[in-house]
C-alpha positions as CSV (number, residue, x, y, z in Angstrom):
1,X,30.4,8.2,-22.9
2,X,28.0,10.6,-20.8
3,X,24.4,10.0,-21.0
4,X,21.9,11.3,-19.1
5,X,18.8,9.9,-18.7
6,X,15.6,12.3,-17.4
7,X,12.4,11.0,-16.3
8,X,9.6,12.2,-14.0
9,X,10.3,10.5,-10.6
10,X,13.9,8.9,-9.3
11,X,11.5,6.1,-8.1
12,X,10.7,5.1,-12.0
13,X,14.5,5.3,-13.1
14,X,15.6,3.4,-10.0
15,X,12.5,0.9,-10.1
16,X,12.5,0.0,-14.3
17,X,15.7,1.0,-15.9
18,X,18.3,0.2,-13.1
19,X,19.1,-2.9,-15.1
20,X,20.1,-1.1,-18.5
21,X,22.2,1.8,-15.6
22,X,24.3,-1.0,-14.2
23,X,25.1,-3.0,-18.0
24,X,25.9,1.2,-19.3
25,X,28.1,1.8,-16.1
26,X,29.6,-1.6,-16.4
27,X,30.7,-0.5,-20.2
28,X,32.5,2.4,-19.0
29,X,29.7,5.2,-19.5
30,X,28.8,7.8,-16.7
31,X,25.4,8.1,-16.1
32,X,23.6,11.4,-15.1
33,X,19.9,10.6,-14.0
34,X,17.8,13.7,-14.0
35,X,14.5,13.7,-11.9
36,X,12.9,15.6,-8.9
37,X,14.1,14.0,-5.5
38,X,12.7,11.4,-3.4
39,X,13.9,8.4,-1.4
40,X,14.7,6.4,-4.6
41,X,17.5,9.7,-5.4
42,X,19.6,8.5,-2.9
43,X,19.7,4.7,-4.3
44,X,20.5,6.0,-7.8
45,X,23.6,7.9,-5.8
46,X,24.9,4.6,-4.6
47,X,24.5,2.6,-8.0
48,X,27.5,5.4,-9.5
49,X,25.2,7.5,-11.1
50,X,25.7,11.6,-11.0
51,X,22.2,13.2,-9.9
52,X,20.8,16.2,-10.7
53,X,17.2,17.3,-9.3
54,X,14.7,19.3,-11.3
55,X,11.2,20.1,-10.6
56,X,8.2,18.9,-12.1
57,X,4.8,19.4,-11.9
58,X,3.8,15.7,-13.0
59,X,-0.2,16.3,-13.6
60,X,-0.9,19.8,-14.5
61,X,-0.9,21.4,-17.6
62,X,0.2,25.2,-17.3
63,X,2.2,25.8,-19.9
64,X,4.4,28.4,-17.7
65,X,5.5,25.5,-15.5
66,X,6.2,23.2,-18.1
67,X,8.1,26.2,-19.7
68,X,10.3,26.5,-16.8
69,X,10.9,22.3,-17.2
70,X,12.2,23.4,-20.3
71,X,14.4,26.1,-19.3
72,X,15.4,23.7,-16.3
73,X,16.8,20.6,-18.3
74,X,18.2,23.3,-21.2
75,X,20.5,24.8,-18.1
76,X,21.8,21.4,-16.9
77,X,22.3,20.0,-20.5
78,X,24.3,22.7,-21.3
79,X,26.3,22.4,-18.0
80,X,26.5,18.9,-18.0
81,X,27.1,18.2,-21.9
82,X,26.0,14.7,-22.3
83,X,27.2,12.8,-25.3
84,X,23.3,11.3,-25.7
85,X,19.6,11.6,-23.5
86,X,17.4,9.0,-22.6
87,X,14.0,10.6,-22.1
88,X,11.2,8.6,-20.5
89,X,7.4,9.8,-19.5
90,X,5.2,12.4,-21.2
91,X,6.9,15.5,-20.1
92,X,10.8,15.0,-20.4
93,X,9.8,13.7,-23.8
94,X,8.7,16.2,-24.8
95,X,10.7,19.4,-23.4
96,X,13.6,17.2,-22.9
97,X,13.6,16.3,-26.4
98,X,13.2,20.4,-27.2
99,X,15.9,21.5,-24.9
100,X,18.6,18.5,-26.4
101,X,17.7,19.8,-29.8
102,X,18.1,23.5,-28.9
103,X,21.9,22.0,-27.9
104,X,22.8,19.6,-30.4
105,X,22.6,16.6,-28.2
106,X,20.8,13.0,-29.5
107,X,18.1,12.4,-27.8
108,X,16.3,8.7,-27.9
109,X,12.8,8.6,-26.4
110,X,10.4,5.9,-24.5
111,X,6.8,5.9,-25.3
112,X,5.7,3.3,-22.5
113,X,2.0,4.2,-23.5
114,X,0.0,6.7,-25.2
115,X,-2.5,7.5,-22.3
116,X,-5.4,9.8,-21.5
117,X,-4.0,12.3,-24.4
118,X,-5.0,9.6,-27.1
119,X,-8.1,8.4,-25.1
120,X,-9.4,12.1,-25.3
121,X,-10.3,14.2,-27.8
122,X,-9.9,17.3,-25.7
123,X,-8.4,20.6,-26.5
124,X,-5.5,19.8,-23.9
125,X,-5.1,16.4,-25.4
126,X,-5.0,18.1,-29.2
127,X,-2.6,20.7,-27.8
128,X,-0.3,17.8,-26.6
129,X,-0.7,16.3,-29.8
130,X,1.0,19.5,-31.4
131,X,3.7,19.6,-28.8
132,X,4.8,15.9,-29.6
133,X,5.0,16.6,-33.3
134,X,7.0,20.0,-32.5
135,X,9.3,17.7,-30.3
136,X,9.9,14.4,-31.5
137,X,10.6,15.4,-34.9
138,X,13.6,16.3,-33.3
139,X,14.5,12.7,-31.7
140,X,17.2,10.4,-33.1
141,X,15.2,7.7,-32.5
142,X,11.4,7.0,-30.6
143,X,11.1,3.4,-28.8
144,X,7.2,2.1,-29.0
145,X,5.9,-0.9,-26.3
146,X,3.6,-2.0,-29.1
147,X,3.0,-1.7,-33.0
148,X,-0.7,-0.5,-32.2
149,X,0.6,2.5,-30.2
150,X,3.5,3.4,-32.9
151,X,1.0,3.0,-35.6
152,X,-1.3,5.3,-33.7
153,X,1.0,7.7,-32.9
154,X,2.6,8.4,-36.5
155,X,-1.0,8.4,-37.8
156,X,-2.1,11.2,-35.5
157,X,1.4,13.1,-34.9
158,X,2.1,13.0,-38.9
159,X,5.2,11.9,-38.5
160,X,5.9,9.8,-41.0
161,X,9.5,9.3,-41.3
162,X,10.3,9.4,-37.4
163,X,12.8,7.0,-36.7
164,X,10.9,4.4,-34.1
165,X,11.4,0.8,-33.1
166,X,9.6,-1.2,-30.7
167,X,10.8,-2.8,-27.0
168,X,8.5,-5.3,-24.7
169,X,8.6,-2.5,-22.0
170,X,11.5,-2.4,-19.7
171,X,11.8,-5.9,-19.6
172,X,11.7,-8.4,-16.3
173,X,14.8,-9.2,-14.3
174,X,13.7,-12.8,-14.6
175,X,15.9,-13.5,-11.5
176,X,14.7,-11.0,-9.3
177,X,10.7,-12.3,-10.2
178,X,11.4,-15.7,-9.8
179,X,8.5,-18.6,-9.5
180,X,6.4,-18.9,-6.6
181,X,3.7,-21.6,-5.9
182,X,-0.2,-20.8,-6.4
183,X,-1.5,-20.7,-2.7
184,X,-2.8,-23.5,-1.7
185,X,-6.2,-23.4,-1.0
186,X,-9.6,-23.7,-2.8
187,X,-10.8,-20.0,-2.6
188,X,-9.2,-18.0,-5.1
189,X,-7.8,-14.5,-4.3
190,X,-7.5,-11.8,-7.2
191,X,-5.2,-8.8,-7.2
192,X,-5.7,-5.9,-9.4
193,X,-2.1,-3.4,-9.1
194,X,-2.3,-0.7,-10.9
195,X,-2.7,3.6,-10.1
196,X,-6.0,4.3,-9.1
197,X,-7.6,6.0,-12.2
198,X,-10.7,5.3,-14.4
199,X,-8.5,4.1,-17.3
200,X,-6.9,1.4,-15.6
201,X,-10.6,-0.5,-15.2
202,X,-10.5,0.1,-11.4
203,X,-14.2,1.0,-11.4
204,X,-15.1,-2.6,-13.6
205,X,-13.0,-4.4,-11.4
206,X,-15.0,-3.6,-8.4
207,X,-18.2,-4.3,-10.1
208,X,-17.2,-7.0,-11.8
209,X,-15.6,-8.3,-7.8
210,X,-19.1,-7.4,-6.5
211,X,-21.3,-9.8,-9.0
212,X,-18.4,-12.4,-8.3
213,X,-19.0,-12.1,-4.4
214,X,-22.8,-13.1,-5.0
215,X,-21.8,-16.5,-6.7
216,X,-18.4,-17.3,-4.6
217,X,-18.4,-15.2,-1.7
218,X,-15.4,-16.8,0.1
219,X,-13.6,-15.0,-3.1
220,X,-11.1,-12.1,-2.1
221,X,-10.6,-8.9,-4.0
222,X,-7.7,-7.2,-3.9
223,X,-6.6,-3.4,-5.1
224,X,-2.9,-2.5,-4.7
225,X,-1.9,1.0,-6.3
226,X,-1.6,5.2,-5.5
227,X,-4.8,7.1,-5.2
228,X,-4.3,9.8,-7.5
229,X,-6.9,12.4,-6.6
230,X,-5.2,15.4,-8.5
231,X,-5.7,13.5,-12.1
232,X,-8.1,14.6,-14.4
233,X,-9.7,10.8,-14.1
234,X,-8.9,9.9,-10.7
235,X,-10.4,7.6,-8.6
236,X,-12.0,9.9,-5.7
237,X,-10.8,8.5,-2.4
238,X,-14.6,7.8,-1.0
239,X,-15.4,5.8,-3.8
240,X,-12.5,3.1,-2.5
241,X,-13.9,3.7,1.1
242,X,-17.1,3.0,-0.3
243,X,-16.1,-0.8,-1.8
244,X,-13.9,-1.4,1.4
245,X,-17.1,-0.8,3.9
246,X,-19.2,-3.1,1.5
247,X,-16.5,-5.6,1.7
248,X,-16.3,-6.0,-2.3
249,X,-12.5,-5.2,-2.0
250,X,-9.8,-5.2,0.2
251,X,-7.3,-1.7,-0.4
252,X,-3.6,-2.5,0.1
253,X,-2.1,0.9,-0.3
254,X,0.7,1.4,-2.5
255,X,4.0,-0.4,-2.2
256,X,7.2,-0.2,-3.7
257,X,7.6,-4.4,-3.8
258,X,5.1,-6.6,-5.6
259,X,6.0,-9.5,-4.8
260,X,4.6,-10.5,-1.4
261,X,0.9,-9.2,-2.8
262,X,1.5,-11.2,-5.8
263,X,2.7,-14.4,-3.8
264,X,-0.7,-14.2,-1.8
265,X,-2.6,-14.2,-5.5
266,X,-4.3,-16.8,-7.5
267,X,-5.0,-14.3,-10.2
268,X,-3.6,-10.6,-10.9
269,X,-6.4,-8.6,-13.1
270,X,-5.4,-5.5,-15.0
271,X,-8.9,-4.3,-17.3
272,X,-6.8,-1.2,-18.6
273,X,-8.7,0.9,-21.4
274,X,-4.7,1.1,-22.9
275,X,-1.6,0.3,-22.0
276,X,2.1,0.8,-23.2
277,X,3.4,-3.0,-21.8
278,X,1.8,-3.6,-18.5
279,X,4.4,-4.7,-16.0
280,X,2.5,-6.0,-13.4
281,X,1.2,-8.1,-16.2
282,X,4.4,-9.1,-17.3
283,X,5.6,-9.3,-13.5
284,X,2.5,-11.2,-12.3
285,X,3.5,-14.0,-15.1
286,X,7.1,-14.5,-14.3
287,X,6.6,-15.2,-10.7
288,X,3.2,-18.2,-12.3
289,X,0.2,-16.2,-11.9
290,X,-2.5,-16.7,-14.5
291,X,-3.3,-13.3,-15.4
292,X,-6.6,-11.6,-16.7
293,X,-6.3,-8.6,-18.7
294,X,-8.3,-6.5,-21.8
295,X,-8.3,-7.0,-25.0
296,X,-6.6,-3.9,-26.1
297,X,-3.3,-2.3,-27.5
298,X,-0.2,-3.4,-24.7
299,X,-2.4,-5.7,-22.6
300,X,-3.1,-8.5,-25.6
301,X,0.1,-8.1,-26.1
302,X,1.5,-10.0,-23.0
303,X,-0.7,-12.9,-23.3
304,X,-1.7,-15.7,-24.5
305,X,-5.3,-16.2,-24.4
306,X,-6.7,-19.5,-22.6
307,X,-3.1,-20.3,-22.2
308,X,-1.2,-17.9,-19.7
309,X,-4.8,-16.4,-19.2
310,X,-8.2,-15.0,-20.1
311,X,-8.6,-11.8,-22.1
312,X,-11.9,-9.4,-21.5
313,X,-13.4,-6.8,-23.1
314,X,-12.5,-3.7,-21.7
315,X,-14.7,-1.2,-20.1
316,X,-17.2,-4.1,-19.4
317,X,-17.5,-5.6,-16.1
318,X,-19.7,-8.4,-16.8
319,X,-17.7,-10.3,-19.5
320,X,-14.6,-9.4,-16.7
321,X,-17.2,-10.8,-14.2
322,X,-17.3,-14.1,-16.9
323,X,-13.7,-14.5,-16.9
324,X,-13.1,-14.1,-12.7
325,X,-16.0,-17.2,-12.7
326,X,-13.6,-19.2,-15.1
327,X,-10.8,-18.6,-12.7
328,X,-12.8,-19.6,-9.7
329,X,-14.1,-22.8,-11.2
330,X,-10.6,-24.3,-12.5
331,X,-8.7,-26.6,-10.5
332,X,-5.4,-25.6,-8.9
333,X,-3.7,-27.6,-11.4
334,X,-4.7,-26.1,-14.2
335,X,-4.5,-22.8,-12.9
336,X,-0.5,-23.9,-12.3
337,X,-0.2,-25.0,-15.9
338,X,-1.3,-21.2,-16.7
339,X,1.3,-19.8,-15.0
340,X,4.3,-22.4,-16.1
341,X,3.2,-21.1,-19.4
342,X,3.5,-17.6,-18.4
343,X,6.9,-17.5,-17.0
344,X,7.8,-19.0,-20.3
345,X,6.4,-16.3,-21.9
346,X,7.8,-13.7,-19.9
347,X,11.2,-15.7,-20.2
348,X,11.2,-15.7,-24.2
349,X,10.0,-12.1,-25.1
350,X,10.1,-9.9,-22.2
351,X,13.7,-10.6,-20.4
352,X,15.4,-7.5,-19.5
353,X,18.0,-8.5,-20.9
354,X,16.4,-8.4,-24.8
355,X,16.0,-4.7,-23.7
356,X,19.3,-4.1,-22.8
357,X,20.7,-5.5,-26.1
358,X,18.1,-3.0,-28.1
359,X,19.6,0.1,-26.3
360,X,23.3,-0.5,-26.8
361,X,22.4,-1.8,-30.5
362,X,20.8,1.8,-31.4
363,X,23.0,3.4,-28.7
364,X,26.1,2.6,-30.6
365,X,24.5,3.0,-34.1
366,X,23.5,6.5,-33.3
367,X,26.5,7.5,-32.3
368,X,28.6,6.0,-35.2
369,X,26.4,8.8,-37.2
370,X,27.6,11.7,-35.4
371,X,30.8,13.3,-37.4
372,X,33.5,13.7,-35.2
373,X,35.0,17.1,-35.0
């Protein structure tokens, strides 16, 4: 079997579904991965996929590029004739999902999180609305990260009778973020990872690091993620500067490995307005990190709280500013005990491999519908 699967960077289908590419090509499929180039393009090369780039305009909103998108994957579908498409991200969704239809090819799409289009009530976001309902109610089959954001999306989209089902994200390669010991040492160090825009919490973070400082000011602060200037809600660059010259936080940059940032934690903190399934949650846990995270659709959904770590409210600093004072003030023992319990968590409903098993179920069952000529 041929599937392609089209996303918006080769980075993200190399980074989060190179485990469900290697079980596919392992079965015998060929897999076309459709994205704009990068460095990751090359990797997806040597793992036996077929790669074909397109080009994207990831942020913007002008409806004569995203046309051309269209027009783009349309033209390779047709060339390529992929028995089924994996779309993933807002924009392949959505005129991937238009240009499969337009060609008779199944299409199964990945909502990882509804976003800034469900946060506002914008006339873009309203005209996005319209373009999901025009497009999915062409899918075979729509994958949710939580029931709050299906539930949401059906009640907004009216779509009713969309075929949907639900996946814990993309899943953890539980080998690959194994366990690693809290740091030993008395002052605790908290890392937020995440891309730099007002709906992740970045701006309560710092304040809520800053009133933390005052009380234990031997505490670090970390921020790890990609300043994203060009989004609507974007963290301006000055504004990091600014909290880096007070010394509130320390800026890592961005990184394409986790792991040694989240080795140096005590506690990885993600105050997100909304989130799909937060990896660096789930990522955070497996390797024994207590986390901290908002009480909100996706994030309460990889915790458990008091347990594997402390929800907040979101959008409010000082109760995060509550919960980074628990952290501070438990004993390195109990803040192990956290984490144990979060790598079990991680381990019984997030394993890639429960992922993998939902794709080929629906995979072969969607196929089995198709009449054969």
């Amino acid at each position: 079997m041929k599937i392609a699967i089209t996303l918006n960077t080769s980075w993200n289908i190399y980074n989060f579904r190179i485990g469900l590419i290697r079980e596919l090509i392992r079965q015998g499929n060929q897999i076309l991965a459709i994205a704009p180039h990068d460095d990751f393009s090359i990797k997806l090369k040597e793992e036996g996929c077929d790669f074909v780039p397109i080009t994207m305009d990831n942020t913007g909103s002008n409806p004569f590029k995203d046309f051309s998108l269209y027009r783009q994957l349309k033209k390779i579908y047709r060339e390529q004739n992929p028995d089924i498409v994996f779309h993933y991200t807002v924009k392949p969704n959505i005129y991937g999902t238009l240009a499969a239809s337009a060609l008779g090819i199944p299409a199964i799409n990945n909502v990882s999180g509804l976003g800034t289009v469900f946060l506002s009530k914008s006339l873009a976001s309203i005209a996005a609305k319209q373009l999901y309902k025009r497009a999915f109610a062409k899918a075979n089959l729509v994958f949710f990260q939580n029931a709050d954001d299906r539930q949401s999306f059906l009640s907004e989209i009216h779509l009713p009778e969309l075929p949907t089902d639900l996946l814990p994200g993309s899943g953890i390669d539980l080998s690959d973020f194994s366990v690693s010991p809290l740091p030993d040492s008395e002052h605790r160090v908290f890392l937020m990872i995440a891309r730099l825009i007002i709906d992740k919490g970045v701006m309560e973070y710092i304040e809520a690091a800053e009133k933390t400082l005052a009380k234990y000011p031997k505490t670090k602060f970390q921020l790890l993620g990609k300043l994203d200037p060009a989004h609507a809600r974007g963290i301006p660059e000055a504004t990091i500067a600014k909290a880096v010259e007070d010394n509130i936080i320390e800026y890592l940059g961005e990184t394409n490995n986790v792991k040694p940032y989240i080795k140096q934690a005590t506690c990885v903190v993600l105050p997100s307005y909304r989130e799909g399934t937060p990896r660096t949650m789930l990522e955070a846990a497996a390797m024994g990190r207590p986390i901290i995270t908002s009480n909100v659709a996706g994030c309460r959904e990889v915790i458990s709280n008091n347990e594997t770590g402390l929800l907040c409210e979101a959008r409010n600093a000082t109760h995060l500013y509550e919960k980074m004072i628990e952290i501070c003030e438990m004993t390195n023992p109990e803040l192990a005990t956290m984490g144990t319990k979060g790598r079990n968590l991680v381990e019984n409903k997030f394993d890639e491999q429960i992922v993998i098993e939902q794709y080929l179920k629906h995979l072969s069952n969607i196929m089995n519908q198709i009449p054969t000529e």
